[in-house]
N, CA and C atoms of all chains as a GROMACS GRO file, in nm:
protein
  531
    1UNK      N    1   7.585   4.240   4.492
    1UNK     CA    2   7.677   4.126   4.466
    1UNK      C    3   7.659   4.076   4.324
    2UNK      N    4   7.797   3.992   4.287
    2UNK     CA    5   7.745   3.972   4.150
    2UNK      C    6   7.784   3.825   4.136
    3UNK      N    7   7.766   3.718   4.093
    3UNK     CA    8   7.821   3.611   4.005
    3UNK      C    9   7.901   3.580   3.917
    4UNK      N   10   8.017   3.459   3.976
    4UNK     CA   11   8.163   3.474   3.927
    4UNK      C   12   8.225   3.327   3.878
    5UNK      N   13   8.302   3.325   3.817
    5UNK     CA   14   8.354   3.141   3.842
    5UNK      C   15   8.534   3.200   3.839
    6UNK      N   16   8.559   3.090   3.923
    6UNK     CA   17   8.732   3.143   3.984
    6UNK      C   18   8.788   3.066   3.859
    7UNK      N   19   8.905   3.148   3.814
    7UNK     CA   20   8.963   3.101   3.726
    7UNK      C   21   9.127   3.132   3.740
    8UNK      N   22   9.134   3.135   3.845
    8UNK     CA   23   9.295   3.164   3.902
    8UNK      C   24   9.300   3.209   4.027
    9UNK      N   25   9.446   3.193   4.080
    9UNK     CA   26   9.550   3.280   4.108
    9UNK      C   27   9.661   3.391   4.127
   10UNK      N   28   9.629   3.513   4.244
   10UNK     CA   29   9.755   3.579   4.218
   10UNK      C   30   9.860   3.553   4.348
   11UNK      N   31   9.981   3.571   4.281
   11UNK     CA   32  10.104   3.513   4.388
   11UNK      C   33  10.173   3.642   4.344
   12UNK      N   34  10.158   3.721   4.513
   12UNK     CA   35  10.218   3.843   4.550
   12UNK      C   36  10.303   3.844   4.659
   13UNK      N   37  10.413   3.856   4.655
   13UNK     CA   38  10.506   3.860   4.759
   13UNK      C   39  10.533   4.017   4.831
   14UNK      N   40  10.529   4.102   4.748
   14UNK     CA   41  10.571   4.250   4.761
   14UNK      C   42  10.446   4.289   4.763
   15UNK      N   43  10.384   4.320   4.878
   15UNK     CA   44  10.229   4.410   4.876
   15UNK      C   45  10.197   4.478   5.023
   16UNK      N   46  10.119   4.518   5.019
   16UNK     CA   47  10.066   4.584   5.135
   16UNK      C   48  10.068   4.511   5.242
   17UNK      N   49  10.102   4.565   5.357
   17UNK     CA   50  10.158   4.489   5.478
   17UNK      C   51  10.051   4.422   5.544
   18UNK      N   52   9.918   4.487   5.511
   18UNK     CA   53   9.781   4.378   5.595
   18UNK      C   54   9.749   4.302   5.530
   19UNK      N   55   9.772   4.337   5.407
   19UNK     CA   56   9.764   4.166   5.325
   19UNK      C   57   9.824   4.053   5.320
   20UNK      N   58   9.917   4.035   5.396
   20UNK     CA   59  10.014   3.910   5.392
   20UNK      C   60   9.912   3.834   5.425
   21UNK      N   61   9.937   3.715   5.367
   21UNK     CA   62   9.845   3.598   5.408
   21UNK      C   63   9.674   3.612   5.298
   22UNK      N   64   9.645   3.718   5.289
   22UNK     CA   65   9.541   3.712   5.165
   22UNK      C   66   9.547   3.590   5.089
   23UNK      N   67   9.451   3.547   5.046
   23UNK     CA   68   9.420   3.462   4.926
   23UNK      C   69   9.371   3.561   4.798
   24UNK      N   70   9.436   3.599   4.710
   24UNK     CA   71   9.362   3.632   4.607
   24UNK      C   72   9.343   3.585   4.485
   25UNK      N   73   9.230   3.571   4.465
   25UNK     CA   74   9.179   3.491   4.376
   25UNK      C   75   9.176   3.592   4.210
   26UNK      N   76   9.201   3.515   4.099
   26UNK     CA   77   9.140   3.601   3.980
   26UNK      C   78   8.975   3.529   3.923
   27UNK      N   79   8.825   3.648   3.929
   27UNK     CA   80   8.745   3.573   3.909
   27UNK      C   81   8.727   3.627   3.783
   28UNK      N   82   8.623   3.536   3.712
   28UNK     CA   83   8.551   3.598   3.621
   28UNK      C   84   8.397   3.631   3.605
   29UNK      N   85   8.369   3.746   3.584
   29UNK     CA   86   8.216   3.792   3.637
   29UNK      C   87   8.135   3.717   3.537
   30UNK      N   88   7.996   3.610   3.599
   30UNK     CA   89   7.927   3.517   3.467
   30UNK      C   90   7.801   3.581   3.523
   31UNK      N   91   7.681   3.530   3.427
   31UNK     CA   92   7.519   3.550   3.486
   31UNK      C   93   7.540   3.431   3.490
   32UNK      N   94   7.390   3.397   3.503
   32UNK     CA   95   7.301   3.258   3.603
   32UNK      C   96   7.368   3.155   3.519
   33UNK      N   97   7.335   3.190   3.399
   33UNK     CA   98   7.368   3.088   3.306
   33UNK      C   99   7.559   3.024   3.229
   34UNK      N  100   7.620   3.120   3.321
   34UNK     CA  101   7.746   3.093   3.267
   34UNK      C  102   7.821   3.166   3.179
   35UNK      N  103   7.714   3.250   3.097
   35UNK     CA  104   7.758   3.304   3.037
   35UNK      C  105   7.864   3.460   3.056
   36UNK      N  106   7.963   3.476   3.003
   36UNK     CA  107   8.094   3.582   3.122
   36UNK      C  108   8.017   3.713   3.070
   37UNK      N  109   8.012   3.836   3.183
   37UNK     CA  110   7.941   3.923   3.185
   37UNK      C  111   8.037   4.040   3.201
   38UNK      N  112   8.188   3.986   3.196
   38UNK     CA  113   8.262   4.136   3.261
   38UNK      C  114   8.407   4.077   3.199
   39UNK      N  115   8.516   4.160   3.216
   39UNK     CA  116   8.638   4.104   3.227
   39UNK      C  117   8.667   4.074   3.347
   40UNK      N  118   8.812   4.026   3.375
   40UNK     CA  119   8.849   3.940   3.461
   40UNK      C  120   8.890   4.058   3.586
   41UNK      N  121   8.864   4.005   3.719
   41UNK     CA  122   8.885   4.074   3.760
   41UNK      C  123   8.975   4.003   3.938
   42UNK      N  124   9.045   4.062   4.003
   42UNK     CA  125   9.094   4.007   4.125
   42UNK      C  126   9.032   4.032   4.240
   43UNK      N  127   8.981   3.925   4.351
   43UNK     CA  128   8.922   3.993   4.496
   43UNK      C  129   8.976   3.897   4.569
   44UNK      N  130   9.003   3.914   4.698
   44UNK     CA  131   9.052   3.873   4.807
   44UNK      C  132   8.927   3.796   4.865
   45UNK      N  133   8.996   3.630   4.854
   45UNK     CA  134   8.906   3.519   4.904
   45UNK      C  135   8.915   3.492   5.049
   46UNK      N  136   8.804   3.494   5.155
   46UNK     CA  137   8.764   3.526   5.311
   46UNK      C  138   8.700   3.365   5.312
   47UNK      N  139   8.639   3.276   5.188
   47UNK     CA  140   8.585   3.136   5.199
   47UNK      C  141   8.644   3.089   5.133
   48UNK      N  142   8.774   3.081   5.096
   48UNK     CA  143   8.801   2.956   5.085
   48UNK      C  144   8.716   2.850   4.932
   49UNK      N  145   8.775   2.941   4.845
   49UNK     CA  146   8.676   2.911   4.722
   49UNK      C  147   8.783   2.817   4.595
   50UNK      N  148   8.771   2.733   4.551
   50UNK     CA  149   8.862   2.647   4.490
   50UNK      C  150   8.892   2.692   4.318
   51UNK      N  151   8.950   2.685   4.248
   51UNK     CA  152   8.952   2.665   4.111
   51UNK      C  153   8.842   2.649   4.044
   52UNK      N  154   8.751   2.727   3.897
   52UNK     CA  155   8.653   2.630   3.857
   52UNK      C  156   8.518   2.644   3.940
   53UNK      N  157   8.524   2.726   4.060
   53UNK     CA  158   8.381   2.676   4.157
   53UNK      C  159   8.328   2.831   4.117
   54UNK      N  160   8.193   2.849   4.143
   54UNK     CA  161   8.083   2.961   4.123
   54UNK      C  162   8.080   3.036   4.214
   55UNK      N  163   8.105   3.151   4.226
   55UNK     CA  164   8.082   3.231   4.382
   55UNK      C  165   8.046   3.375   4.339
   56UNK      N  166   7.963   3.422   4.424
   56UNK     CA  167   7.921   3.557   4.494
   56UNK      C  168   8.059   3.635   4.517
   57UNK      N  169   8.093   3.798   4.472
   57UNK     CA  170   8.176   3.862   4.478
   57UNK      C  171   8.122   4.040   4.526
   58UNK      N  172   8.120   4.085   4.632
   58UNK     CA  173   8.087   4.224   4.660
   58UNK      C  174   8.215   4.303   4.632
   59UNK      N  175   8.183   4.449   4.573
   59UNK     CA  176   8.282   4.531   4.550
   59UNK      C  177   8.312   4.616   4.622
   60UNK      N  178   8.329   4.758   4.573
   60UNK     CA  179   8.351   4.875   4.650
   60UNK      C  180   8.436   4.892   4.791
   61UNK      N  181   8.381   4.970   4.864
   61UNK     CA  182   8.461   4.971   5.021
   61UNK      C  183   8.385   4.860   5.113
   62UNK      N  184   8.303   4.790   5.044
   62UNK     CA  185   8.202   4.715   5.132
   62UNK      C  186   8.285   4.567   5.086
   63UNK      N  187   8.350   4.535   5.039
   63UNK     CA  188   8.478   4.444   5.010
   63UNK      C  189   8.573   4.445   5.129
   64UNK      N  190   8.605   4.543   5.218
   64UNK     CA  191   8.710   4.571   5.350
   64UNK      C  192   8.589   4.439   5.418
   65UNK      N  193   8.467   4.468   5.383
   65UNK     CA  194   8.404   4.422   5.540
   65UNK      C  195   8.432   4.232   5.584
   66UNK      N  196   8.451   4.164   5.490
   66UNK     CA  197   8.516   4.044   5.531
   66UNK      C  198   8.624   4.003   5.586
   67UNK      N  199   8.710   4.124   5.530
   67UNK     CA  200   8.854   4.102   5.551
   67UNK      C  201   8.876   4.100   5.745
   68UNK      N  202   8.968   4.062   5.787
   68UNK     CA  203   9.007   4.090   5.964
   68UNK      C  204   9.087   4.241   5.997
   69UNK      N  205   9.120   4.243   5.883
   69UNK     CA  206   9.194   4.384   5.928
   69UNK      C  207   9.160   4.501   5.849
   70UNK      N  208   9.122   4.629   5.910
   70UNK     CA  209   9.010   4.713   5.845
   70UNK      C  210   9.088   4.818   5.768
   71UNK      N  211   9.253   4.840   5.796
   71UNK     CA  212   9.266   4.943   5.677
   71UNK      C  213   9.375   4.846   5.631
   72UNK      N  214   9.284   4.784   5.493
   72UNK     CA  215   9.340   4.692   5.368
   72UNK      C  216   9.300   4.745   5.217
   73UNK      N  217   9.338   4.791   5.171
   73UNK     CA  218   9.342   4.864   5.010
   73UNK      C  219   9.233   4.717   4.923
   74UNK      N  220   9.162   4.692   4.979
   74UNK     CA  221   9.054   4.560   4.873
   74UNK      C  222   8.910   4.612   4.792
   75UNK      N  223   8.890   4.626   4.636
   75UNK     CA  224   8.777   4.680   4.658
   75UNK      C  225   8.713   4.563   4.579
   76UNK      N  226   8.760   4.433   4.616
   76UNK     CA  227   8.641   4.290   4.572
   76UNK      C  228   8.677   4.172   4.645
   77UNK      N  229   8.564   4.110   4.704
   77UNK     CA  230   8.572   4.051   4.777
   77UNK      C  231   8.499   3.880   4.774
   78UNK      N  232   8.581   3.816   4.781
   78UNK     CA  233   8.476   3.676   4.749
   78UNK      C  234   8.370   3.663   4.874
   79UNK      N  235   8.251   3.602   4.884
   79UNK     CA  236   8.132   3.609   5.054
   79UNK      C  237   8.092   3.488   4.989
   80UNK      N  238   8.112   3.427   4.895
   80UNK     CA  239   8.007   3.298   4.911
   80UNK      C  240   7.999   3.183   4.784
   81UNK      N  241   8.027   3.075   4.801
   81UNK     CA  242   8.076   2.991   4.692
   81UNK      C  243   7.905   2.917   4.697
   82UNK      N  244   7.853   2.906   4.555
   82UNK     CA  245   7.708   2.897   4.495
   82UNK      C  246   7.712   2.723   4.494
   83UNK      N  247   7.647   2.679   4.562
   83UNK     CA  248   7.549   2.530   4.540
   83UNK      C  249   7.468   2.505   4.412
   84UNK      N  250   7.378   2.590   4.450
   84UNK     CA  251   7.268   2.559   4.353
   84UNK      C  252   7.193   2.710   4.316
   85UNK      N  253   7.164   2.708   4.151
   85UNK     CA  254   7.063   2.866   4.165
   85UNK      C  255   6.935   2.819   4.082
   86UNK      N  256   6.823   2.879   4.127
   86UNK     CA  257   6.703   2.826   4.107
   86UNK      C  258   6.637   2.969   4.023
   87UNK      N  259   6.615   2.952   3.909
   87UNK     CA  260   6.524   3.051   3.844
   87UNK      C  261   6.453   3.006   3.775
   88UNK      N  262   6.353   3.124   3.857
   88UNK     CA  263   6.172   3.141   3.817
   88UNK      C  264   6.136   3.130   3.710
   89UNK      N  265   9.032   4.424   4.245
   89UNK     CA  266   9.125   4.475   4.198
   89UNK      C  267   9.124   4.460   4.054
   90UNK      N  268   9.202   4.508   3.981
   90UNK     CA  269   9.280   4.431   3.827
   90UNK      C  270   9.418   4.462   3.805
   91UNK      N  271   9.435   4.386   3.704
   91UNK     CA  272   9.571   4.385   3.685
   91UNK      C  273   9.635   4.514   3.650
   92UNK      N  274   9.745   4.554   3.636
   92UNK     CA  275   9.757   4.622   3.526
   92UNK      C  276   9.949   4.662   3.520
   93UNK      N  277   9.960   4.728   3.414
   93UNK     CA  278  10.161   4.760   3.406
   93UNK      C  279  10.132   4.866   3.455
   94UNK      N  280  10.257   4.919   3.533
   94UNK     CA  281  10.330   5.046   3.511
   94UNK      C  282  10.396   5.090   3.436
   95UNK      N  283  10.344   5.172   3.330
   95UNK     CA  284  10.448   5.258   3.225
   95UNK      C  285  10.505   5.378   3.245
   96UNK      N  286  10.463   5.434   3.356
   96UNK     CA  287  10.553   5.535   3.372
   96UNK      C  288  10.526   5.657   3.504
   97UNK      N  289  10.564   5.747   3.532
   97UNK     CA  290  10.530   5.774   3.612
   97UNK      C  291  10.472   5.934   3.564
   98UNK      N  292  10.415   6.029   3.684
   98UNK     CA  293  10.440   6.172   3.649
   98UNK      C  294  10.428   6.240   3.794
   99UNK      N  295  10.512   6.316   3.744
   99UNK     CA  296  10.610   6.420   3.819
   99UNK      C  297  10.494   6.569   3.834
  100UNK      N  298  10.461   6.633   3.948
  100UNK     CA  299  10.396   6.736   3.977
  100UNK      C  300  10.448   6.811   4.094
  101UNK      N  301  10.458   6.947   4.060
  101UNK     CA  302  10.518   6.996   4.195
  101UNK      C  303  10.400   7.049   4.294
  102UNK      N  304  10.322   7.131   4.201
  102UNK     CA  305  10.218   7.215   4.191
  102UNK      C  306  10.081   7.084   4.220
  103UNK      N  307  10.016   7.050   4.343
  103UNK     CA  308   9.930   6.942   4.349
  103UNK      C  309   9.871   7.001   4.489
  104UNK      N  310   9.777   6.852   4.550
  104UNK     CA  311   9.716   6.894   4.626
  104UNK      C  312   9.785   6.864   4.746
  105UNK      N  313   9.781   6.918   4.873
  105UNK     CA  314   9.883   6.894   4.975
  105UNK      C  315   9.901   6.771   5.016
  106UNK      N  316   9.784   6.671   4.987
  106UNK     CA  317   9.742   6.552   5.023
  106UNK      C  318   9.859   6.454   4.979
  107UNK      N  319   9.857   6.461   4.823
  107UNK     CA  320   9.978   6.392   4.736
  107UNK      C  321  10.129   6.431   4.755
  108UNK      N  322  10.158   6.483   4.841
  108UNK     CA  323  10.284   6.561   4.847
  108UNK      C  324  10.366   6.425   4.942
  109UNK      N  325  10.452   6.352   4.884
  109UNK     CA  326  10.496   6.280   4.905
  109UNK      C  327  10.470   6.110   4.856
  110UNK      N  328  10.402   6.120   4.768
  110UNK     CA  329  10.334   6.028   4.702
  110UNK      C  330  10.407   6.021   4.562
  111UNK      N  331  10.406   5.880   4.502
  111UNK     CA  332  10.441   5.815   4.398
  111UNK      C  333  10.374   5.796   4.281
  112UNK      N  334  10.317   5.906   4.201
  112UNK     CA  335  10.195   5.924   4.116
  112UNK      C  336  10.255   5.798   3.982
  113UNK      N  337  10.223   5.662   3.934
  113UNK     CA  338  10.246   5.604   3.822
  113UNK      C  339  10.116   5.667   3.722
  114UNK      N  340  10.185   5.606   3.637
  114UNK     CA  341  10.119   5.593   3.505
  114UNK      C  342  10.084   5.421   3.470
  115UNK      N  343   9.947   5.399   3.526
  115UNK     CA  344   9.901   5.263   3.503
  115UNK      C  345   9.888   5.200   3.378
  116UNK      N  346   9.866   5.100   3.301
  116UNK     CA  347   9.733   5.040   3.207
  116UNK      C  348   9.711   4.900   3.265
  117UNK      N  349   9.556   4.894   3.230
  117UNK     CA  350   9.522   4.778   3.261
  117UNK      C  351   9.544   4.631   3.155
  118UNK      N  352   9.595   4.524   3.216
  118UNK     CA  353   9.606   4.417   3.099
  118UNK      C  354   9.516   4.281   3.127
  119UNK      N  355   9.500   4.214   3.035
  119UNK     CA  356   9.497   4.075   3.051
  119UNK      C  357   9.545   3.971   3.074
  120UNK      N  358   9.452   3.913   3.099
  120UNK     CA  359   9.555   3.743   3.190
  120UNK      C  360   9.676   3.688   3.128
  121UNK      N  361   9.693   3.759   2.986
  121UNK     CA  362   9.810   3.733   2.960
  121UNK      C  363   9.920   3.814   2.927
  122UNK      N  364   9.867   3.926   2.993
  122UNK     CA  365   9.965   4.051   3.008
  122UNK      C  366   9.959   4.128   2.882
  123UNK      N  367   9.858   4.110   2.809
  123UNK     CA  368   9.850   4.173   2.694
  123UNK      C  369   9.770   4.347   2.736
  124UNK      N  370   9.827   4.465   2.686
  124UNK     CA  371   9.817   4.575   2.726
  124UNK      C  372   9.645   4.570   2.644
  125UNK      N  373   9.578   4.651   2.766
  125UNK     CA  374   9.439   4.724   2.687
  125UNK      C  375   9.537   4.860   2.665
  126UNK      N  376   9.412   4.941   2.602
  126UNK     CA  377   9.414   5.070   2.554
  126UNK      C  378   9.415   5.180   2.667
  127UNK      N  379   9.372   5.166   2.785
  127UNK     CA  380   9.359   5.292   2.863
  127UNK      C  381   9.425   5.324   2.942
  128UNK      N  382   9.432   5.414   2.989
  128UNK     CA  383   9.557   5.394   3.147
  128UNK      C  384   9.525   5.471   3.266
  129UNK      N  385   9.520   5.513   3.368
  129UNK     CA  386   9.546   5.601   3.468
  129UNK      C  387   9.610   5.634   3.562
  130UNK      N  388   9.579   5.668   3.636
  130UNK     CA  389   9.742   5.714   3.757
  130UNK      C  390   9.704   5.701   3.912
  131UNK      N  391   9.790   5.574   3.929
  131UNK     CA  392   9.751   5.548   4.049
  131UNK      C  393   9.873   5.580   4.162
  132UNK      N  394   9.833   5.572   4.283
  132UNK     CA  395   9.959   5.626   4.380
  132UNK      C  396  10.042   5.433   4.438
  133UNK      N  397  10.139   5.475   4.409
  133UNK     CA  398  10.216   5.353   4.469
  133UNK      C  399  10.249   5.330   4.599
  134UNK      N  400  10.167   5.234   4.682
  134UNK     CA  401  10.231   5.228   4.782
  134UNK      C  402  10.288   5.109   4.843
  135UNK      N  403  10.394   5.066   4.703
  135UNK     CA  404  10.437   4.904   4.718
  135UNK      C  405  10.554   4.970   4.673
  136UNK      N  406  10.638   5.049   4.619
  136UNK     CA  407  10.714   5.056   4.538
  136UNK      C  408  10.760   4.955   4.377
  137UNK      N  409  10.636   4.988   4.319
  137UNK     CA  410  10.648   4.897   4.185
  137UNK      C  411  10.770   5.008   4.082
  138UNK      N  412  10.797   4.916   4.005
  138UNK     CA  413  10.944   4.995   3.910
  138UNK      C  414  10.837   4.976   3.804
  139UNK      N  415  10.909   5.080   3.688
  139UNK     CA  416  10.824   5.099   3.573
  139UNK      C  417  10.834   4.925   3.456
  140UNK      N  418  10.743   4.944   3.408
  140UNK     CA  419  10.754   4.782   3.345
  140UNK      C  420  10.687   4.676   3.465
  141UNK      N  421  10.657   4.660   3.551
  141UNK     CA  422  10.608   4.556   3.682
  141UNK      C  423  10.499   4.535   3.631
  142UNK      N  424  10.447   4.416   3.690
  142UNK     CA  425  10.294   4.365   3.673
  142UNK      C  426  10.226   4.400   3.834
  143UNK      N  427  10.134   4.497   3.810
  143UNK     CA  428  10.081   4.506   3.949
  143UNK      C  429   9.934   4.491   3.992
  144UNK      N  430   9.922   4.482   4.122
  144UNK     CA  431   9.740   4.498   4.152
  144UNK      C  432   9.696   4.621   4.227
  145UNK      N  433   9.635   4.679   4.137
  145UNK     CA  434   9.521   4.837   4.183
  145UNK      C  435   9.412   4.803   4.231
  146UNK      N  436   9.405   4.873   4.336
  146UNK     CA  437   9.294   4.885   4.415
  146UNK      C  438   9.184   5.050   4.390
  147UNK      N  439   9.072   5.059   4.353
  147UNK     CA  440   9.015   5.126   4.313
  147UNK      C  441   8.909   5.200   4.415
  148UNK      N  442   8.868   5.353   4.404
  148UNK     CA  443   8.719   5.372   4.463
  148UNK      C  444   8.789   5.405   4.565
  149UNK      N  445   8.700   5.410   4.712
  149UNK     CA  446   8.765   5.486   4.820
  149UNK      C  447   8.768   5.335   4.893
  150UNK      N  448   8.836   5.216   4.868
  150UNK     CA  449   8.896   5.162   4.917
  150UNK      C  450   9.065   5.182   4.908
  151UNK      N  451   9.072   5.213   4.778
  151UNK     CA  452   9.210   5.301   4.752
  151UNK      C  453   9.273   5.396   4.873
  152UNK      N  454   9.166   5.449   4.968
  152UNK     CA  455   9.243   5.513   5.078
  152UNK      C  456   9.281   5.433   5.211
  153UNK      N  457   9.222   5.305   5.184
  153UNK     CA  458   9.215   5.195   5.311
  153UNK      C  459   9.374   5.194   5.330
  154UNK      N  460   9.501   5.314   5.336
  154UNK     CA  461   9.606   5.244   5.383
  154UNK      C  462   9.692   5.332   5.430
  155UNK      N  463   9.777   5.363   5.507
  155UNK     CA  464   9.829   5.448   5.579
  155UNK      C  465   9.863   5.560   5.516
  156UNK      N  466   9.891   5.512   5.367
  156UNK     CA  467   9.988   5.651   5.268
  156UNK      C  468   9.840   5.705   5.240
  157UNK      N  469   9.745   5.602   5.191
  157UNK     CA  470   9.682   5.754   5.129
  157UNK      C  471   9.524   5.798   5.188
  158UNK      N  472   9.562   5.773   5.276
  158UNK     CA  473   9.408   5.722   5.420
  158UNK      C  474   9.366   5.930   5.409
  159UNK      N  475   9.250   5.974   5.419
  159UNK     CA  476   9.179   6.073   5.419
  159UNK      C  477   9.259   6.174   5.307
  160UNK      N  478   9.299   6.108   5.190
  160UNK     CA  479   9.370   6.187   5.077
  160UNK      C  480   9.285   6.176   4.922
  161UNK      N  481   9.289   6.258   4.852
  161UNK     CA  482   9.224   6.242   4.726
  161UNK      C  483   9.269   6.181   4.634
  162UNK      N  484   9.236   6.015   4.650
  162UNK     CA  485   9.320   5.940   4.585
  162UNK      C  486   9.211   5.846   4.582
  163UNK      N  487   9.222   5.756   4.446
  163UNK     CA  488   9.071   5.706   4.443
  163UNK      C  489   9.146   5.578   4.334
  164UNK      N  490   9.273   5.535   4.350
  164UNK     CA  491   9.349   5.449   4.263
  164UNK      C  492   9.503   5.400   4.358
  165UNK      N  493   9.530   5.280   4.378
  165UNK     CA  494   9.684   5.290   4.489
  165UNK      C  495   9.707   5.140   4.439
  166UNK      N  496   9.851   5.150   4.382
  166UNK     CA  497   9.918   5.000   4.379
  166UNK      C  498   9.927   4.939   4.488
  167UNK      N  499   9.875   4.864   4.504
  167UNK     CA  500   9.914   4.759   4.652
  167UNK      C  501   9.939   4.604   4.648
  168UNK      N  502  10.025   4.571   4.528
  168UNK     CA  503  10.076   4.483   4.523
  168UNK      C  504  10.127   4.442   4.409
  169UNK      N  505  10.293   4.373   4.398
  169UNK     CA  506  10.328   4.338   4.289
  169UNK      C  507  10.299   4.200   4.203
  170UNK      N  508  10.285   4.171   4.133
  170UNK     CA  509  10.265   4.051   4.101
  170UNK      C  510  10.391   3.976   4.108
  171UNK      N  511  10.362   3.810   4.127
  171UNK     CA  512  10.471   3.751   4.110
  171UNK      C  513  10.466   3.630   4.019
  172UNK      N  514  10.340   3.564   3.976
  172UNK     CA  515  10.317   3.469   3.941
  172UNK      C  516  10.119   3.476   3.895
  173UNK      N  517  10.067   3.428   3.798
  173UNK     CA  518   9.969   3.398   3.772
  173UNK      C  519   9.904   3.298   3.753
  174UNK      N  520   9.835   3.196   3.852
  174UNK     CA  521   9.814   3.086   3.793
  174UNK      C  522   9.643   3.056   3.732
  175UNK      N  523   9.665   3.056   3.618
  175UNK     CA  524   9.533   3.045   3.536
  175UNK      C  525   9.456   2.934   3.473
  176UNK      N  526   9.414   2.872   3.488
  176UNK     CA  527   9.250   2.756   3.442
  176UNK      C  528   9.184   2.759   3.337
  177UNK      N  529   9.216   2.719   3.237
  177UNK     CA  530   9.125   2.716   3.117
  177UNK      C  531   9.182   2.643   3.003
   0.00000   0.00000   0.00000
């Protein structure tokens, strides 16, 4: 998994038929510190993650595993919006 | 996913049996403000995007997660058009 801060929205009307209803979010990949570690990238939000907030993003085919319906074309996935991170 | 245009497509007769009926584009990937990068590749459409569209690729062998290209050698599939971007900063 990697560390992200949401910085958008995509609004898709024309897409794959198990996706209706998706939330997809555009994140941007940061380390601990904020600083952006990747370009921008899109994953399909399963929590409910707001504008602006910090979250955990898994990729690959292991991205399907949140979703409810198992053959969905997703290979990023939001699992977890960050409270607090504590380093050693 | 990421973003990216469709610029074009390509045409093969001669392929693997898998793709035989498939919509081979010609991708590139852009930025949040639709500004073209440099690279491109070829993904299979299974949204029907027109050339010029803003779309979302799905990559890796989640790319087969969908009826068109499910146990096929396809490792790239449009699965959605864009319609709107709303961006924060």
């Amino acid at each position: 998994m990697n560390l992200a801060k949401v910085v958008g929205t995509v609004w898709a009307t024309q897409k794959y038929q198990s996706l209706t209803g998706a939330k997809m979010q555009i994140i941007q990949p940061v380390d601990h510190n904020k600083e952006v570690t990747g370009s921008e990238i899109v994953a399909v939000d399963t929590v409910g993650a707001g504008p602006g907030e910090m979250v955990y993003f898994v990729t690959a085919k292991e991205a399907i595993i949140p979703y409810p319906i198992n053959l969905t074309p997703i290979d990023a996935s939001i699992v977890g919006i960050v409270d607090r991170i504590d380093i050693f | 996913m990421i973003l990216a245009k469709v610029i074009g497509t390509v045409w093969a007769t001669q392929k693997d049996d898998g793709l035989v009926g498939t919509k081979l584009q010609i991708v590139r990937p852009v930025e949040l403000d639709y500004k073209e990068k440099t690279n491109f590749f070829v993904a299979v459409d299974a949204v029907g995007a027109g050339v010029g569209e803003i779309v979302l690729i799905c990559q890796g062998s989640s790319a087969r997660q969908t009826e068109l290209t499910e146990n096929k050698a396809i490792d790239a599939t449009i699965m959605a058009i864009v319609d709107k971007l709303d961006v924060i900063e």
